[in-house]
C-alpha positions in Angstrom: -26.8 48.4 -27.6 -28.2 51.5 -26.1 -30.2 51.7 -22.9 -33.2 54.1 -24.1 -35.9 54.9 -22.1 -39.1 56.9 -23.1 -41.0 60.0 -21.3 -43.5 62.1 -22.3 -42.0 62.3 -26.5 -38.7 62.5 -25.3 -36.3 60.1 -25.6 -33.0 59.6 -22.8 -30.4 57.5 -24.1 -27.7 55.7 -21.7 -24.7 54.6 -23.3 -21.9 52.4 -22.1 -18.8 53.2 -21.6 -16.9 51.2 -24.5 -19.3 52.4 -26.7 -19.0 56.1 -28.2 -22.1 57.8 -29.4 -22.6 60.4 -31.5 -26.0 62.2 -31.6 -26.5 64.6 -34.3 -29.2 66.9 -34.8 -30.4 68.4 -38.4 -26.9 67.5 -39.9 -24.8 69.6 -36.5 -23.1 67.4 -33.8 -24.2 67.5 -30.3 -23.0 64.8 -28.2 -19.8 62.7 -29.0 -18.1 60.5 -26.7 -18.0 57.5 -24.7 -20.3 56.6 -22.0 -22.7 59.8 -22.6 -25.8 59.9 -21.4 -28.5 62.9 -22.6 -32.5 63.7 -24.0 -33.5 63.8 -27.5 -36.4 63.8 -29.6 -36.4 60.8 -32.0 -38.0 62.8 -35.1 -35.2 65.2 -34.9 -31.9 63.0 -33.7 -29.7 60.7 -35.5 -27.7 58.0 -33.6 -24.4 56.3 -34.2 -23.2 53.5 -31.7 -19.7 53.0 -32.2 -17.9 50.0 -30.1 -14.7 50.5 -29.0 -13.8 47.8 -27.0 -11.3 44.9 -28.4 -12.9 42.6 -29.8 -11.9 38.8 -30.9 -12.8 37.6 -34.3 -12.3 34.0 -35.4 -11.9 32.7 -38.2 -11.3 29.4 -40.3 -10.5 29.0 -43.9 -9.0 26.3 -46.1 -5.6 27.3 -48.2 -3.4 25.0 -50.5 0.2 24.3 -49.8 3.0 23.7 -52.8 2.2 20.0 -53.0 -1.4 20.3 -53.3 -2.6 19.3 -50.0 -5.2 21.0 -48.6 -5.3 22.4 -44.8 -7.5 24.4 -42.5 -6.1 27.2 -41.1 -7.8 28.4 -37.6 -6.0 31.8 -36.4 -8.1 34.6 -34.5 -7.5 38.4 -34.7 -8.0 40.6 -32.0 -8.9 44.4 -33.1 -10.6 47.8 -31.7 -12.1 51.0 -34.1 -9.7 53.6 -32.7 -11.0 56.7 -34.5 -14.7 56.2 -33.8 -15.6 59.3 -36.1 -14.3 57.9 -39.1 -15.3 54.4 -38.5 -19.2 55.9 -38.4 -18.3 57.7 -42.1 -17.3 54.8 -43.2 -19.6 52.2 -41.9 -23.5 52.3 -40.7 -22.8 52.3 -37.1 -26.5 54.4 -36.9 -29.2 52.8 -34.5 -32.7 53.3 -34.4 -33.8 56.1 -32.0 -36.6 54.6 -30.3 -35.1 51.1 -29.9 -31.4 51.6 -30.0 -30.4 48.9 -32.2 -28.4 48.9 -35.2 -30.1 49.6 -38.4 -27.3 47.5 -40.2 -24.4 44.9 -39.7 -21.2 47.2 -39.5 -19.6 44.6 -37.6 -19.9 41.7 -40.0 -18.9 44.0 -42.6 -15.6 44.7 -40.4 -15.4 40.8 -39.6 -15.5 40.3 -43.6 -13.0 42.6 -44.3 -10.4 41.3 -42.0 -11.0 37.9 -42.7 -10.4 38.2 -46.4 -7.2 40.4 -45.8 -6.1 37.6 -43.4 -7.0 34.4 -45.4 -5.1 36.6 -48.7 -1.9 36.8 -46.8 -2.2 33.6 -45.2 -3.0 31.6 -49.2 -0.1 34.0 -50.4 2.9 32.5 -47.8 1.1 28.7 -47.3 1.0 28.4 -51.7 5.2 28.5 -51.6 6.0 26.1 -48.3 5.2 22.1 -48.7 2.8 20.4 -46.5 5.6 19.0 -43.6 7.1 22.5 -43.8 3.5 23.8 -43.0 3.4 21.5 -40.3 6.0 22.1 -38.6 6.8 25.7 -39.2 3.6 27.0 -40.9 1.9 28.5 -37.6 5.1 31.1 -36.9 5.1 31.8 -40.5 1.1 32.5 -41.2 0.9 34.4 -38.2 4.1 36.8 -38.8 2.7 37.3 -42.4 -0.9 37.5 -41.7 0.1 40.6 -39.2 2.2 42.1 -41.3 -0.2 41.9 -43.8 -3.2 43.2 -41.8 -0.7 46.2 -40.2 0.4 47.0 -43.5 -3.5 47.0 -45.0 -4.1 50.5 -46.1 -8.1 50.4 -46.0 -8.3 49.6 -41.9 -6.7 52.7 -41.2 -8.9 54.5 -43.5 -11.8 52.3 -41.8 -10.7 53.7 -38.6 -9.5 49.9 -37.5 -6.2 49.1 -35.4 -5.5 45.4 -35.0 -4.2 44.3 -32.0 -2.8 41.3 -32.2 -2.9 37.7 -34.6 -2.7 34.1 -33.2 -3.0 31.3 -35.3 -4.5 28.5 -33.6 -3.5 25.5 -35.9 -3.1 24.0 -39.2 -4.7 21.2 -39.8 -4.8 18.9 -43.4 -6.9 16.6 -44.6 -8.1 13.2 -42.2 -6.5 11.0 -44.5 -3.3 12.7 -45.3 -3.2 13.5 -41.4 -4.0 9.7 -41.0 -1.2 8.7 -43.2 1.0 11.9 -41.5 0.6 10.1 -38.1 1.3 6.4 -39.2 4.9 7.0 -39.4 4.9 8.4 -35.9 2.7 5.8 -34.8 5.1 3.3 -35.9 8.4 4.7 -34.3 6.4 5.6 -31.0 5.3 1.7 -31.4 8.7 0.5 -31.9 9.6 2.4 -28.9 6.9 1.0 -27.1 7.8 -2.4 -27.6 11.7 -1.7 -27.2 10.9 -0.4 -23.7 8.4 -3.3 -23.1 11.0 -5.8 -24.1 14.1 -3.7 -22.0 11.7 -3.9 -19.1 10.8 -7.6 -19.6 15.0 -8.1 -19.9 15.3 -6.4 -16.5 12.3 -8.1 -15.2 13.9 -11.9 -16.5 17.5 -10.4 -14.8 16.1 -9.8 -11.7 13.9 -13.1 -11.3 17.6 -14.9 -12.5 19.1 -12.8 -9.2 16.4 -13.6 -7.1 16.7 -16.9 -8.0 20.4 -16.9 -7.2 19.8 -15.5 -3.9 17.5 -17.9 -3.1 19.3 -21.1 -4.3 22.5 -19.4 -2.6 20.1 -19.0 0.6 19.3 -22.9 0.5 22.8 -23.7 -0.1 23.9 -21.6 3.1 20.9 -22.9 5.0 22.0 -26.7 3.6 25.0 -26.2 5.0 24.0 -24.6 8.3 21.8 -27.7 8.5 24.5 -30.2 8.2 26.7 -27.9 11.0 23.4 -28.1 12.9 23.4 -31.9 12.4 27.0 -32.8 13.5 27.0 -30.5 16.6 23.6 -32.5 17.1 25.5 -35.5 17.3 28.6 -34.0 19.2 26.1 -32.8 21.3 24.7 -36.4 21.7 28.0 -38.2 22.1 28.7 -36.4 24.9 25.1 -36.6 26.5 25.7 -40.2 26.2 29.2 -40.6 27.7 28.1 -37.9 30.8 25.2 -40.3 31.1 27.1 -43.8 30.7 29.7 -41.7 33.2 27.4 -40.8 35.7 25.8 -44.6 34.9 29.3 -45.9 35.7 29.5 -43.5 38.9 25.8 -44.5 40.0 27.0 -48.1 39.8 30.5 -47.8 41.4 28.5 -45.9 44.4 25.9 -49.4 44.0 28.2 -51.8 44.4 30.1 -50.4 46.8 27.0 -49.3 48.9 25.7 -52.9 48.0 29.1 -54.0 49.4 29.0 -52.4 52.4 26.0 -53.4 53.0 26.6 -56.6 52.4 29.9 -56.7 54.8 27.7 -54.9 57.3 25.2 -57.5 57.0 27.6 -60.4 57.1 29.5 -58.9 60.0 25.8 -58.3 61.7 25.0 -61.8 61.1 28.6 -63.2 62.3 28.3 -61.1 65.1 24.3 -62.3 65.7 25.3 -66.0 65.6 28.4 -65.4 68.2 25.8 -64.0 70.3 23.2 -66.6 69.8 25.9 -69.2 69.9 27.5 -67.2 73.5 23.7 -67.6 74.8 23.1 -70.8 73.7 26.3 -71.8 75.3 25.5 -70.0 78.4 22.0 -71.4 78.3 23.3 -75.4 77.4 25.4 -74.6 80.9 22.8 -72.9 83.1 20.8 -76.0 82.2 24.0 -78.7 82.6 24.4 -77.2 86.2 20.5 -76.9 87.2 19.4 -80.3 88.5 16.8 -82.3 87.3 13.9 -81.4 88.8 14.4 -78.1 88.1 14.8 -79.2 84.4 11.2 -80.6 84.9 10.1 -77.4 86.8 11.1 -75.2 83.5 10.0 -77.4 80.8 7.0 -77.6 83.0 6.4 -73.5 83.0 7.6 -73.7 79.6 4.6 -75.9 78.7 2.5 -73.7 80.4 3.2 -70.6 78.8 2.9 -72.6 75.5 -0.7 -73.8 76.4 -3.3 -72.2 75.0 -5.6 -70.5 76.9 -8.1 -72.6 79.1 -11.5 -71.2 80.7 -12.7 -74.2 82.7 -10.7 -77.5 83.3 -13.2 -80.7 84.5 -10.8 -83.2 85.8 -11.7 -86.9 86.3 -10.7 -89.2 89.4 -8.6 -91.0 87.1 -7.0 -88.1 86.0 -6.1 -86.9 89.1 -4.8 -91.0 90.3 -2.5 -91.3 87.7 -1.4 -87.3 87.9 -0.7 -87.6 91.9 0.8 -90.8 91.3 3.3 -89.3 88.5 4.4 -86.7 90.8 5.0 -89.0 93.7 7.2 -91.0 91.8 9.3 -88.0 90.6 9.7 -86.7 93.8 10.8 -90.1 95.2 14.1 -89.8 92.7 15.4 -92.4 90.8 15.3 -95.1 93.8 11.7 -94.4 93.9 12.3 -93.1 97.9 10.6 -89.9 98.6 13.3 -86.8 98.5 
């Protein structure tokens, strides 16, 4: 739409520049163009507003295939006015001179018109191809024969219309028919499903039998290790016990033959002891056979003596010392009983 701005009874319109306007005053043309921008008085001007931009027009429409099923058919054409003059003698493209907007619909009228040229071509090609053929090749097919159909259209040209391009978005049928379209699928994508569920269960029960191999051949080898481990054990032992009952053997060879020395030493100690005790008591037995008597009496006499125990205070009697003085007169007079 027009930018229009107002001043003093004139009017200055501002147009963009994918829209061509054309200002005509009392039936001559004075401005024509994109993008123009000029003053005019509203009683006197007349204003067309032409877009010439592409524009995108979408569209959906039901069509019948050769079986009878009915599908939706969602496409879009893109298109532009490329002769802006004869598109505004051909359609009310004319705006209001004080507001700037359109006075009429001249695009929905160019959105009908390529609609119904499109949905004609599009009923004509999906009426001799079956539903699956639709399906699968319908889109190429509608679209090729929908643009050939829209280039080949003898009023857009006259209209002043250039379409640009077709797409066609998708055909769809019916919920139930698509419903009953997809079980099929559903079933073989199922069936695959479980196949590869099952295939990776079969790998999953093949590997736990591995494992399970490897593990009982693990406790096998480790059995068997065990047992190697058990009879070196008991070499191992065996010969601990004959080192011990060897060194047992040596500690008691070395014991009785350290007891046996000791023994000889002690028996050759207490030989030679005796032959001493016996020389000393021999030479002692003679000392004493050559040493008279009364030096006998004199020694057994110191002998006592040193035998005695202690005494602190002696109290001798008279008698005592009668009978003692007359003791030791009569063993100083000898056996005669004369004094020596």
């Amino acid at each position: 739409m027009a930018d229009i701005t107002r001043r003093f009874g004139w009017r200055h319109l501002r147009g963009a520049p994918t829209a061509h306007v054309r200002h005509q005053r009392a039936g001559r043309l004075v401005h024509d163009g994109p993008g123009l921008s000029f003053w005019y008085r509203s009683l006197t001007a007349a204003l067309s507003e032409i877009p010439v931009d592409d524009r995108e027009l979408a569209m959906t429409f039901h069509a019948r295939t050769s079986d009878f099923q009915d599908v939706a058919v969602q496409a879009t054409v893109t298109y532009r006015i490329s002769d802006p003059g004869v598109a505004a003698a051909r359609l009310d493209f004319s705006v209001d001179p004080d507001t700037g907007v359109w006075r009429g619909a001249p695009l929905e009228q160019l959105a009908t018109l390529l609609t119904e040229t499109a949905q004609q071509h599009a009923l004509d090609v999906l009426a001799r191809t079956p539903l699956s053929a639709a399906l699968v090749d319908g889109v190429a097919a509608v679209r090729d024969r929908v643009a050939a159909g829209l280039a080949a259209e003898p009023r857009l040209p006259a209209t002043g219309i250039e379409v640009v391009a077709v797409r066609v978005v998708a055909l769809r049928p019916e919920p139930e028919v698509e419903r009953a379209l997809r079980t099929p699928a559903r079933e073989q994508i199922q069936q695959e499903a479980d196949r590869a569920t099952y295939e990776r269960r079969a790998v999953a029960v093949e590997r736990e039998r591995a494992i399970a191999e490897n593990e009982l051949a693990s406790q096998i080898e480790l059995a068997r290790r065990e047992e190697q481990l058990v009879d070196q054990r008991g070499t191992n032992a065996r010969r601990e016990a004959e080192e011990h009952a060897a060194a047992d053997a040596v500690r008691a060879e070395a014991e009785a033959a350290r007891t046996v020395r000791l023994a000889k030493a002690e028996a050759q100690a207490a030989r030679e002891v005796g032959e001493a005790r016996a020389r000393a008591q021999a030479a002692w037995l003679q000392v004493h056979a050559e040493v008279d008597v009364a030096t006998l009496h004199a020694l057994t006499g110191t002998r006592l003596a040193e035998n005695l125990p202690r005494i602190d205070s002696v109290t001798v009697s008279p008698d005592v010392v009668t009978g003692l003085l007359s003791r030791l007169g009569a063993a100083a007079g000898g056996p005669s009983g004369e004094p020596a």
